[in-house]
N, C-alpha and C positions, 0 to 999 in steps of 0.2 A: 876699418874692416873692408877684406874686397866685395865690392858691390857683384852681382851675380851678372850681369853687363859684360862685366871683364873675363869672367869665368871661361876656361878655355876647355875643348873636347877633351884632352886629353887628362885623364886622373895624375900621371906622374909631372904633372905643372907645377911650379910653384905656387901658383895663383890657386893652386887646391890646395895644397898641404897648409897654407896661411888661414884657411877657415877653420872655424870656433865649431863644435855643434851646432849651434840656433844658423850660422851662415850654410853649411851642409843643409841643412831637412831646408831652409829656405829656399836654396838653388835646385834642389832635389824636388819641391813641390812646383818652382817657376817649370821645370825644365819638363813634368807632368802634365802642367796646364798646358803647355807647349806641343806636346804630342797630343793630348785629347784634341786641341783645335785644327792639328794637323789631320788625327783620323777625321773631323770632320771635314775638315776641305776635301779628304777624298773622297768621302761620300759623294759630296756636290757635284765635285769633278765628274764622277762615275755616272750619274744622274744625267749631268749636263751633256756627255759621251754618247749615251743613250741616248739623246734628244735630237741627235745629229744623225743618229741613223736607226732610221725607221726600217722593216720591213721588205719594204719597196726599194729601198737604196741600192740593194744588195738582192739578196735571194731570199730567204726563206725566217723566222723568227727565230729566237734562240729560243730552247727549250732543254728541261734534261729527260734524258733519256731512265726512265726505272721500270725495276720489272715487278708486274704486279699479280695478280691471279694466276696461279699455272702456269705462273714463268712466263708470262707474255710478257712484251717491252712496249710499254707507250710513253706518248710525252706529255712533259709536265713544263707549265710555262715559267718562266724565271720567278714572277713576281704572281700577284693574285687577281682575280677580277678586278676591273677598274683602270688597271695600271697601263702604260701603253706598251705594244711588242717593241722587241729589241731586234734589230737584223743579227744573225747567228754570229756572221763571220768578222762581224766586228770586234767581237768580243775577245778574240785572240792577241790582238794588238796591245791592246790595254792591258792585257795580261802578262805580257813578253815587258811593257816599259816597269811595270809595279815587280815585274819578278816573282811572277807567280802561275800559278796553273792556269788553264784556260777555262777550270770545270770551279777555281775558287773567283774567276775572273765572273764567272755568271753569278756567283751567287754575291759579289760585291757591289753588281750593277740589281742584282734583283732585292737585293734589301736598300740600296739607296731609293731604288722606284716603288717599293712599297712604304718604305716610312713616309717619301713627298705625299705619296699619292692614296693613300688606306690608313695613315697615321701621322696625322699632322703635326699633333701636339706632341708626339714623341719626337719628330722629325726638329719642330723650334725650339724641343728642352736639349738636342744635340746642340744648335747651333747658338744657344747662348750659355753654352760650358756648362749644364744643369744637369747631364747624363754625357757620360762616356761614349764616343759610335760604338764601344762591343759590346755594351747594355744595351742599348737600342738591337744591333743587329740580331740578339737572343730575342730579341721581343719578335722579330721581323721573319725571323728564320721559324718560329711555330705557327706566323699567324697565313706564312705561307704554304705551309706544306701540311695545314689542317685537312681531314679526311671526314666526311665532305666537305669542301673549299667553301670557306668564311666568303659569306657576300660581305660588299660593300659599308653597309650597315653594319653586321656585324663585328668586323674589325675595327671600324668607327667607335664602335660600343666597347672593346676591350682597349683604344685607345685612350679614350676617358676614363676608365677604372685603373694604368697602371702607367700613364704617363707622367701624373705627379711623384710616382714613390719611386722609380724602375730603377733611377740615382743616388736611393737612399737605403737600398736592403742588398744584402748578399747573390750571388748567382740561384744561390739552391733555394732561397725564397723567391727570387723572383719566377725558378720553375714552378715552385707550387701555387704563389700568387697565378700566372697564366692559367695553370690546368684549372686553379678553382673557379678563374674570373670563365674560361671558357664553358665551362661545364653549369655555372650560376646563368649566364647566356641560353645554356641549350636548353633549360628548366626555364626561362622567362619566356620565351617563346616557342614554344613547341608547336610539330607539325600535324595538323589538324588531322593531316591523310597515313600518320605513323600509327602503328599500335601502341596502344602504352604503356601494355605490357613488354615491349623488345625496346624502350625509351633508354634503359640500362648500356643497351649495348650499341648506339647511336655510333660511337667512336669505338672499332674493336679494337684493343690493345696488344692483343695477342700476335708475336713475332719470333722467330727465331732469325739470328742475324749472326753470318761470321765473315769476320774480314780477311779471305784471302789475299789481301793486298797486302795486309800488316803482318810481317811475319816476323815473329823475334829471331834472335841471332838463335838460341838454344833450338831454332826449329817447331815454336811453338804460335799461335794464334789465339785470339780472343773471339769468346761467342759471349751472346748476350741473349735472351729471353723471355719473354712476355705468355706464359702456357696457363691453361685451365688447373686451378687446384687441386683436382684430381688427378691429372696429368702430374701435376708435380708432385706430389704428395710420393705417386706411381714412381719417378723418373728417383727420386732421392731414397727409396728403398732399394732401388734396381743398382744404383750406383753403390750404397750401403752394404749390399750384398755382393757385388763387384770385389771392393776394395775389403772385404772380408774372408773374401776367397784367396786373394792376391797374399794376403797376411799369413795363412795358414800354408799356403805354398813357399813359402819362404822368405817372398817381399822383406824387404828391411827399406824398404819408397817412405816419407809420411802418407797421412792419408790423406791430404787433400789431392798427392801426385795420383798415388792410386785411385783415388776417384777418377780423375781424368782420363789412367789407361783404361779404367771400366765404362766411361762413355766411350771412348773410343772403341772397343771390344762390341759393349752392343750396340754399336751403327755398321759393325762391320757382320757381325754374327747375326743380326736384326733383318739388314739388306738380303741375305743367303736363307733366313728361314722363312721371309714372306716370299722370296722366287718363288723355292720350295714347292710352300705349303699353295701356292697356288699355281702348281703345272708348269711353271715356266719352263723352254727348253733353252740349252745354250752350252756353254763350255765349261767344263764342272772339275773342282779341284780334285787333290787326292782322296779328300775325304769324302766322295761323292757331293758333296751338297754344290751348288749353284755358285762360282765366283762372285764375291762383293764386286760393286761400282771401283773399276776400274780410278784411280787418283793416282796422276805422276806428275814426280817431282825431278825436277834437272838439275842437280847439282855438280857442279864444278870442283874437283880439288887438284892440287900440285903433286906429281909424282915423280919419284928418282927410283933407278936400276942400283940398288948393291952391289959389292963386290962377291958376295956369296947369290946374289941371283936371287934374291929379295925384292919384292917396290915396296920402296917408302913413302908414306901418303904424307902431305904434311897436316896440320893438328886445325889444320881452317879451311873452309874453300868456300863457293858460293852457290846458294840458291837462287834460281832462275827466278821461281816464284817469291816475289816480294821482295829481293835486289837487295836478300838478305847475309850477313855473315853465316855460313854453316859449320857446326864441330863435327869434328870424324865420331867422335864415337856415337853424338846421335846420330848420322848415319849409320854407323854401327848396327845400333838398338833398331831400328829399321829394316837395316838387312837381317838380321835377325829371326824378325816374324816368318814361320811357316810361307804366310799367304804371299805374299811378298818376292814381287819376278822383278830381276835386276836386269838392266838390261846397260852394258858397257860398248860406249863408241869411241873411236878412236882420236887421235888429238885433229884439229883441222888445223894450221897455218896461215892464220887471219891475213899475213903479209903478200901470200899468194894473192894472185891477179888469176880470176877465173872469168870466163864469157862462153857464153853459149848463142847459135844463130837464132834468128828468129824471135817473137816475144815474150813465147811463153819463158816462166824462171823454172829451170831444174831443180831437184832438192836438194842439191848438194850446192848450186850456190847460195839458193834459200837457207838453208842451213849456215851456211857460211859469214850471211849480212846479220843473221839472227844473234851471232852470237857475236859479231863484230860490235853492234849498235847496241847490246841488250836491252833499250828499250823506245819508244818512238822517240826521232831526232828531231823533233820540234822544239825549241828551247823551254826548258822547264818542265815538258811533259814525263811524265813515270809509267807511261803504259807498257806492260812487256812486249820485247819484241817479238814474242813468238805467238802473239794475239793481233799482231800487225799488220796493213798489206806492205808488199816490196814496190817500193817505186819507182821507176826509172828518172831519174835526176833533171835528164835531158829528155824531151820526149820523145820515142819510138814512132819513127814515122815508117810505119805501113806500106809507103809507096815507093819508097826507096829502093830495094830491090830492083821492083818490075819497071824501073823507071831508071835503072842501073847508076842513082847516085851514092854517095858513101852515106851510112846509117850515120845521123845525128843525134840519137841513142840507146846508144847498144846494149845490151843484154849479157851487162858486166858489174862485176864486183864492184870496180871503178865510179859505176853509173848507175847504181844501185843503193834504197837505204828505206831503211823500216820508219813508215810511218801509219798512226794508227786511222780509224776509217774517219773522224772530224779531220785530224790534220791533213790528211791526203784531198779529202776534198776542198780545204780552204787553197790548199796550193796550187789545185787544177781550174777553181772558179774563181781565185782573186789575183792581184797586185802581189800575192808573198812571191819573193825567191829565195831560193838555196842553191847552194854548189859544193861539194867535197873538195875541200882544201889537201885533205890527207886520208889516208884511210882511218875511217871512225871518227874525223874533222866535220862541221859543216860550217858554214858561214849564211847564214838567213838573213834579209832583208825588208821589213814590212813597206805598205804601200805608203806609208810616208815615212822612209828610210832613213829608221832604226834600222842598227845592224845588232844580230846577236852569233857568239860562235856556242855550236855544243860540240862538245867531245867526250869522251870515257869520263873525265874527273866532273862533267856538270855541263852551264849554262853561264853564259859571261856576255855582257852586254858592253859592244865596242863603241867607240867613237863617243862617250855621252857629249849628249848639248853644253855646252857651255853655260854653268852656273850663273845664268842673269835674272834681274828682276823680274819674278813670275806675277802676273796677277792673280790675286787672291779671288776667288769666286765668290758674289756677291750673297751675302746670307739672305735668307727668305725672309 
């Protein structure tokens, strides 16, 4: 029989089609064991990455940024009490070699530093094959972004309760396992200075949450919810009554669709009766009442001129927001609505070379990089461009003028590219470069020279090192 040794990447081998069943699930579980010891090397790596730059190395600590109360933004540190800071700007590098975001880059370095350092025993059940690192990293990703933030002890204390089993039960146990180990924690030691009557509500649950990033191709999005039962009890008659409305008017939707144009109906109808009903003044539709919260979407589609003096739209185009496929007829269904102001721009000529004197960027060639780049040119990064600053490639030097040498970088299409407000500053205060190969090309360089290109179709990482013996990082 072939030993699993021999076994080659490729499925259309001979050396595959020669194996039995029992040699399959065999090579199939080697080649498992083989990936969990790799995701743990990463971990270590990532760990070890960290440990190399502190703080002080560089600038300032990595953190993310969330928005909490009233929509204010503050920061949240990668990892939990105890753990050491990470310098910000390092963390982009590591994220460009792994092929990944800069924002999954922190949370890869901040669950390896919380498992070393707030969960031990989960950390050595990773590294003697006893837990998968994506089991661990569910453990690491609640015990850090706990509200109020788990001391020391405390995650000490949930590391003991689910470090032995965390390898041995499902994901959806092991969430319930967490919530109940944290919550048995919050009842063993209670705050002498809490009421305890409001003990219940120690950790508030309650969230509404929608991913405008996630945008399906149908033009749709996902919300999710955590509301008071009376709230809801309220929200699912109100939707019930929505999509019963919808039916008697003609609807032939099912009703779960109808339910959703009834939430949408009352966030829009909802927004215009609390202006209203409370004196606002502003700019008021036909129907007198107060315009909904402004929401616009940039969609892209392909058009052609008839020979009877028709445009043909074609059957797809794209959404700005969420870098999604869009159908015409939900566009359609869109333009559609009463409420609903279209607003049509003309095509721009991405191939044109535009420049203007002086630093500031016009809108029209703002417009222009916006929609050349559509989203920051950093490799890997997904942030829209049109949430971007424009950067000048080459720097704008100010004195050039009054100093009558030639601008080293001008305020051109050329010299010009969207990048979002982390990446602009890792490029102004580190080692990175870039330069535009092409128009929508870049070619980036980190400060120990990785090279990556982005363009329209993605992120591609040139020149890789040559395949030589890496050492493995020493297990704890």
């Amino acid at each position: 029989m072939t030993t699993t040794s021999d076994l080659r990447s490729s499925t259309s081998s001979p050396l595959v089609e020669d194996l039995d069943a029992s040699g399959i699930l065999t090579s199939i579980r080697s080649r498992k064991a083989a990936e969990d010891q790799a995701a743990a090397d990463v971990l270590a790596l990532a760990a070890a990455w960290a440990d190399l730059h502190p703080p002080e190395s560089l600038h300032g600590a990595a953190s993310f940024t969330t928005t909490g109360g009233l929509g204010r933004e503050h920061e949240e540190p990668i990892a939990g009490p105890g753990c050491p800071l990470v310098a910000e700007f390092c963390i982009a590098e590591l994220g460009t070699v792994l092929g990944i975001t800069t924002t999954a880059a922190k949370k890869l370095i901040g669950h390896a530093l919380e498992l070393r350092h707030r969960l031990p025993r989960l950390w050595s059940q990773v590294h003697t094959g006893a837990v998968p690192a994506w089991r661990a990293r569910l453990v690491a990703e609640t015990t850090i972004h706990c509200s109020p933030a788990l001391t020391p002890e405390a995650a000490g204390w949930i590391d003991t309760q689910v470090a032995a089993v965390t390898g041995k039960i499902g994901p959806a146990q092991l969430d319930r396992l967490l919530a109940e180990t944290l919550k048995r924690f919050d009842l063993a030691t209670p705050d002498p200075a809490a009421d305890p009557e409001d003990g219940w509500q120690h950790v508030d649950p309650r969230h509404a949450t929608i991913d405008t990033d996630d945008v399906h191709y149908a033009g749709t999005l996902h919300l999710e919810a955590d509301i008071d039962l009376a709230d809801g009890l309220d929200l699912d008659r109100a939707l019930t009554h929505g999509a019963a409305v919808q039916k008697a008017l003609g609807s032939d939707l099912s009703l779960d669709a109808r339910r959703a144009k009834a939430l949408g109906d009352l966030a829009r109808t909802q927004t215009a009766l609390d202006l209203f009903s409370q004196g606002k003044t502003g700019s008021k539709d036909s129907d007198g009442l107060p315009v909904a919260r402004e929401v616009v979407v940039h969609a892209h589609f392909d058009a052609e001129f008839m020979p009877d003096g028709q445009t043909m739209f074609g059957l797809t185009g794209r959404l700005e927001n969420g870098q999604r496929l869009a159908l015409l007829d939900q566009l359609k269904s869109w333009c559609g609505d009463s409420r609903t102001k279209i607003t049509v721009k003309p095509v721009i000529d991405l191939t044109r070379e535009l420049s203007a004197p002086g630093y500031a960027i016009p809108d029209r060639i703002r417009e222009h990089v916006i929609l050349r780049d559509g989203t920051c040119v950093f490799p890997w990064c997904t942030r829209p461009a049109r949430g971007c600053d424009i950067d000048h490639i080459d720097a704008y030097d100010h004195q050039a003028d009054t100093e009558h040498r030639p601008q080293p970088g001008p305020t051109s299409t050329q010299n010009l590219a969207a990048l979002c407000r982390f990446h602009h500053r890792l490029k102004t205060h580190t080692a990175w470069r870039y330069e535009m190969t092409a128009p929508g090309t870049f070619v980036w360089t980190s400060p120990h020279s990785h090279r990556f290109r982005r363009d329209r179709d993605g992120s591609t990482a040139l020149d890789p090192p040559d395949a030589l013996d890496v050492p493995r990082p020493r297990r704890p």
